[in-house]
C-alpha positions in Angstrom: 26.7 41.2 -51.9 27.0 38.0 -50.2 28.8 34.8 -51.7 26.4 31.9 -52.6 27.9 29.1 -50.7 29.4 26.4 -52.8 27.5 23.4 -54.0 27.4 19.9 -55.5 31.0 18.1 -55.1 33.9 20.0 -54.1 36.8 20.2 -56.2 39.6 17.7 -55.8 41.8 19.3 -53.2 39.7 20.1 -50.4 42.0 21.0 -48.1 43.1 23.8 -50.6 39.4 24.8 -51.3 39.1 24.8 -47.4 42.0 27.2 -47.0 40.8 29.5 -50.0 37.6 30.0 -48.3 38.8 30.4 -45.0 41.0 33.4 -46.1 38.2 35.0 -48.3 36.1 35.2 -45.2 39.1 36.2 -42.9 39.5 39.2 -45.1 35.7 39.6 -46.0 34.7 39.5 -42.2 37.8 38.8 -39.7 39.3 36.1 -38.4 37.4 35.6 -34.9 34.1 36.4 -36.7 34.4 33.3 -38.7 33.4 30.3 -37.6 34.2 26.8 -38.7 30.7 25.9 -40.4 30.7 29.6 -42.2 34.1 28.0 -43.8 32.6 24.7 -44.6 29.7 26.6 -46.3 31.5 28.6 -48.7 34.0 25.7 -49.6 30.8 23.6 -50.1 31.7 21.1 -47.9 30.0 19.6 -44.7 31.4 20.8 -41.3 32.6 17.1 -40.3 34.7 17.4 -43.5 36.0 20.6 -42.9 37.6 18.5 -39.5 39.4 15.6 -42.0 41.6 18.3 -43.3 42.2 20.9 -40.2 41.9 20.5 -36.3 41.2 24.7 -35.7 40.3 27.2 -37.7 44.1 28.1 -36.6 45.8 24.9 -38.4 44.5 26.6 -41.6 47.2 29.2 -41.4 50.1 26.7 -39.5 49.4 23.6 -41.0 52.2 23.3 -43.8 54.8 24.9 -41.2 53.8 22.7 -38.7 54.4 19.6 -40.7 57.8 21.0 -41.5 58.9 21.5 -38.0 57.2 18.1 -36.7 60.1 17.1 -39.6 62.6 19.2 -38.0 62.1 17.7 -34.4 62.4 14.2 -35.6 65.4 14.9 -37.9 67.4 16.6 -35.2 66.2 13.8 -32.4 67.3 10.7 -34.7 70.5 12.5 -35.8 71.5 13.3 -32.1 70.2 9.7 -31.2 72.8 8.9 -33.5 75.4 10.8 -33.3 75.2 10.0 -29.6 76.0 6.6 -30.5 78.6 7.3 -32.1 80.2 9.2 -30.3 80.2 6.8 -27.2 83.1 4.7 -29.4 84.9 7.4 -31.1 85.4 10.0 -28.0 88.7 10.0 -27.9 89.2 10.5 -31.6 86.3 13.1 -32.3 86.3 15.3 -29.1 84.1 17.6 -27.7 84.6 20.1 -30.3 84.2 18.0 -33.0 80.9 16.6 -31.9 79.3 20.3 -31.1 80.4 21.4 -34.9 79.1 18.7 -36.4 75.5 19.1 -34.2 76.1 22.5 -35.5 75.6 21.2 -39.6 73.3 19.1 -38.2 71.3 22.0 -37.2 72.1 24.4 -40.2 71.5 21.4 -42.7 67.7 20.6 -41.0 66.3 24.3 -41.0 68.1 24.7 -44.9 65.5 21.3 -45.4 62.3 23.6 -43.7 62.6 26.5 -46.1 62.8 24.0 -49.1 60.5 24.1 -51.8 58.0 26.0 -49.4 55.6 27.3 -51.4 53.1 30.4 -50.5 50.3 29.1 -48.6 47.5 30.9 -45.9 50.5 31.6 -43.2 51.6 33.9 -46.2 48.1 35.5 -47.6 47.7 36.2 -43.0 51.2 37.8 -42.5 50.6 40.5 -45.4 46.2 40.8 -44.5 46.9 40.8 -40.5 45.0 43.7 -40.2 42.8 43.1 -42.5 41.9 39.5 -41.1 41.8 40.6 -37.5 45.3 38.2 -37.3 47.3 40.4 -34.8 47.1 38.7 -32.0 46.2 35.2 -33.6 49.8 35.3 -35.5 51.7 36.6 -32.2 50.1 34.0 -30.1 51.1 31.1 -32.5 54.4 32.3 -34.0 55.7 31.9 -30.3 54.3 28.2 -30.0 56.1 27.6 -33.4 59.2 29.8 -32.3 59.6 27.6 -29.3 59.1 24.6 -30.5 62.1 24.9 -33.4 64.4 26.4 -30.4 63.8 24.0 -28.2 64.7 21.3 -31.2 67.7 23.3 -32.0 69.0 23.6 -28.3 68.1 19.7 -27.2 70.2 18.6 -30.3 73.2 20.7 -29.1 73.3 19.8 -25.6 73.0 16.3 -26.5 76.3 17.0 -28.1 77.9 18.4 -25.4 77.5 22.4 -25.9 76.9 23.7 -22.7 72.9 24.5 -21.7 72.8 28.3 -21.8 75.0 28.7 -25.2 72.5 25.5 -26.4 69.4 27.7 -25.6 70.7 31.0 -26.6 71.6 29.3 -30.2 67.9 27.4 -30.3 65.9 30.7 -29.4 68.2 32.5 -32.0 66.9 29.8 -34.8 63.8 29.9 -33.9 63.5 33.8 -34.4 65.7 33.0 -37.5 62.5 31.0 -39.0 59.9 33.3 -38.1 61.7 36.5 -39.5 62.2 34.5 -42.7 59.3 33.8 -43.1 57.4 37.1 -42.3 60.3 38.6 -44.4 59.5 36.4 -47.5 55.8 36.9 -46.9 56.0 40.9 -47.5 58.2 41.1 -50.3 56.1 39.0 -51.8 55.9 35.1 -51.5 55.6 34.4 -55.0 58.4 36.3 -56.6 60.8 34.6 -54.6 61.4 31.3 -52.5 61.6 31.3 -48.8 64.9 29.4 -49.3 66.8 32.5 -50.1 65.2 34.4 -46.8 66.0 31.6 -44.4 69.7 31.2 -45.8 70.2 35.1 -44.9 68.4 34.6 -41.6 70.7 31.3 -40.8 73.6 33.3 -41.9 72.5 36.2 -39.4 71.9 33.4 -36.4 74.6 31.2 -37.3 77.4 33.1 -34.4 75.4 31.1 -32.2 76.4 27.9 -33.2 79.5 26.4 -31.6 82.7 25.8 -33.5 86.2 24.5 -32.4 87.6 27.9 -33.2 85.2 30.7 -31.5 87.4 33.6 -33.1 89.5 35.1 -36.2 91.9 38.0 -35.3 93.7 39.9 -37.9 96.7 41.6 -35.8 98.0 44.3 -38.0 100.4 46.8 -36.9 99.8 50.5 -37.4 102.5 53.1 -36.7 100.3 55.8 -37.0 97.5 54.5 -34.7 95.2 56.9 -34.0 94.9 57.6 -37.6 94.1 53.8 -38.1 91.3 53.7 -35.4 89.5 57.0 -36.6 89.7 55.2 -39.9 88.5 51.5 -39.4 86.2 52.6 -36.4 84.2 55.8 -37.4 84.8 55.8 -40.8 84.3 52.2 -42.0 82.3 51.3 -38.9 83.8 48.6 -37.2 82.8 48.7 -33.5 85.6 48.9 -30.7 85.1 45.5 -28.3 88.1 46.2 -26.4 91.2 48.6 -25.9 94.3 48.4 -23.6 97.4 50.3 -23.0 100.5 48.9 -22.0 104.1 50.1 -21.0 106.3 51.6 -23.5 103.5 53.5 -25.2 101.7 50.2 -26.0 98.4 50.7 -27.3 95.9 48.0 -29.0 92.2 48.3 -29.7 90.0 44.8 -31.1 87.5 46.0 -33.2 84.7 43.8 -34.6 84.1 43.4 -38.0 80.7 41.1 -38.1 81.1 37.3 -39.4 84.7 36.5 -39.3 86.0 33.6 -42.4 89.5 33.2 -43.6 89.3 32.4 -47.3 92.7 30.2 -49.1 93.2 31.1 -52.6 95.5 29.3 -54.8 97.7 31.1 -57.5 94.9 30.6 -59.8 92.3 32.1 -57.9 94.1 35.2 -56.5 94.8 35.8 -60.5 91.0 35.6 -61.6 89.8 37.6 -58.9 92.9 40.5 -59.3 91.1 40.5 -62.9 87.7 40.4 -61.8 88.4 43.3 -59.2 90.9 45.5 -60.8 92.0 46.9 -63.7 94.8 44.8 -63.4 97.0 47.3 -61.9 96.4 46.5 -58.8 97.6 42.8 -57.5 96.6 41.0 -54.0 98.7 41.4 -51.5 99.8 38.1 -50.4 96.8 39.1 -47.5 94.0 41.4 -48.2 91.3 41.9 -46.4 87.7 42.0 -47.5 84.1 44.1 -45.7 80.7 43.1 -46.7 78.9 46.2 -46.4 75.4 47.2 -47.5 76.6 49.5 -50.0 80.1 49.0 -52.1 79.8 52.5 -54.4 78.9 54.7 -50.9 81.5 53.3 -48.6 84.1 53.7 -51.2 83.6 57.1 -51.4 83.6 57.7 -47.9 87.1 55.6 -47.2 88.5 57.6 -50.2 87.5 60.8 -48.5 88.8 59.3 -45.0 92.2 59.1 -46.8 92.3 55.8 -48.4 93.9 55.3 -51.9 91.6 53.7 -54.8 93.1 50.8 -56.5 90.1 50.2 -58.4 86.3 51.4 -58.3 83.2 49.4 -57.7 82.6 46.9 -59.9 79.8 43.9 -60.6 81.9 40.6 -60.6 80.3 37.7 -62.2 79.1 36.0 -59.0 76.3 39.2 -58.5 78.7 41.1 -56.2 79.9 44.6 -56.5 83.6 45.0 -55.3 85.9 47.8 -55.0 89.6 47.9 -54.1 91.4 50.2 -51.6 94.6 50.6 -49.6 93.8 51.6 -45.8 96.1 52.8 -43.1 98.4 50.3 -41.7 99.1 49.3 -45.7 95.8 47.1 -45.6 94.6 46.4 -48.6 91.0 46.5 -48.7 88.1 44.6 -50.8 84.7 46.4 -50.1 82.0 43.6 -51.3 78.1 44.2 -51.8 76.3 41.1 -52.2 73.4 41.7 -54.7 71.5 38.7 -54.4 70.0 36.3 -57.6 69.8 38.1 -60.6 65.6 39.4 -60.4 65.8 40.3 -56.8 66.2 44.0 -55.9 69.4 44.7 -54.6 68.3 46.5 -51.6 67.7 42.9 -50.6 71.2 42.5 -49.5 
């Protein structure tokens, strides 16, 4: 049965009575079968109003993202005005590299200020009801416009900084898509149980190898005297993936293998101790370097190292910090932490 229209003086947020509406008839009848003045009827509201609040029937679902990212642009052009400035009188001091990391926080520090305190809205209610609204190729159409314009932010701020074009635009687009998959991400598993903040910190985490920084690479060289043991072990059993191998004279052989997101984490006495007894049983002390995997699943890949040939020095564990750690000694004497993030205490682990 039909909805009476509303009546008599809407309630005090219109623009949120506008949006409610707008979404009961996207789902009730589809999105292109809803016109402007069918909205402005069921929020009880004249259709002249309904255009004081929202310029389409479009900016009802983009409207709070768009003002973030019209934040975004002018953040990231005033902080490169800025640090262009700057940098005109402290050259020589700063260098090139220094200038593209810091555009790099820039960057990281702007899009952590999009996803905060974003609260669910009509984008979300679309993403999960885009059959149901009709939305397919509404929400396609416009997640590019919005895709675009935050990579074309992100890359104009890192040029200005000196990064060259291409790694400038392969960063932005990267940063856009890191927004958008947030989003849609935080959308499905259910906007209200958790805050987009969390979901964009993974996504900028998964983008941020993009960004430049005055040391593009960390290499572990580890010798191994049994080395085809080593690479069976590290590449098909753990699952690095082999970038490169060479072979040299003398019966010199090396392969790189990558191993995702590459940090080197300092540890004072202190902190080495609290972590052994965190991670262990306390039978089983850091080596003065030890090297640590995030996988997707601490408890499985132990099992399959230990059956590879590893030796347990202590089983998965939850440490305090919501991470489940195990510790093992690999071939070439590496010891090994295995780490499973597990995410805020609430979320489902599979999150991670």
């Amino acid at each position: 049965m039909p909805r009476e229209p509303r009546t008599g003086r809407p309630r005090a947020s219109s623009r949120e009575t506008l949006a409610e509406a707008a979404c009961e008839l996207f789902l009730e009848r589809g999105f292109e079968q809803t016109s402007i003045a069918d909205i402005a009827s069921r929020a009880g509201v004249s259709r002249s109003s309904f255009f004081n609040y929202f310029a389409s029937k479009s900016d009802i679902l983009w409207s709070a993202l768009d003002e973030r990212v019209r934040a975004l642009e002018e953040r990231l052009r005033g902080d490169g005005a800025t640090s262009a400035a700057a940098s005109a009188t402290a050259d020589a001091s700063l260098g090139a590299s220094g200038r593209a990391g810091g555009a790099a926080s820039a960057v990281t520090s702007a899009l952590t200020a999009l996803g905060a305190g974003f609260t669910p809205d009509s984008l979300a209610l679309a993403v999960v009801n885009t059959d149901a609204m009709g939305l397919e190729a509404e929400l396609e159409r416009e997640a590019s416009v919005r895709r675009s314009r935050i990579a074309a932010a992100v890359a104009t701020r890192l040029h200005a900084a000196g990064v060259d074009r291409l790694e400038a635009d392969v960063a932005g687009a990267a940063h856009g898509g890191a927004v958008l998959a947030a989003i849609e991400a935080w959308a499905h598993g259910g906007a209200g149980r958790a805050p987009l903040a969390g979901f964009l910190a993974r996504a900028l985490v998964v983008a941020a190898p993009t960004l430049p920084t005055a040391v593009r690479q960390l290499r572990v060289v580890a010798r191994a005297e049994r080395f085809d043991e080593a690479l069976a072990f590290y590449r098909d059993e753990l699952g690095l993936v082999e970038r490169e191998s060479h072979e040299g004279e003398g019966d010199a052989r090396v392969a790189i293998l990558a191993a995702g997101e590459a940090t080197l984490e300092l540890s004072n006495a202190g902190q080495v101790a609290l972590i052994d007894r965190v991670e262990t049983d306390g039978d089983a002390p850091s080596d003065a370097i030890r090297l640590a995997f995030e996988v997707g699943d601490a408890d499985g890949m132990t099992e399959r190292l230990v059956a590879a040939g590893a030796k347990l020095e202590a089983s998965a564990r939850q440490t305090p910090w919501r991470s489940l750690n195990s510790r093992l000694r690999g071939p070439a004497g590496l010891q090994i932490t295995l780490f499973q993030e597990l995410g805020p205490a609430g979320e489902p682990d599979s999150l991670t």
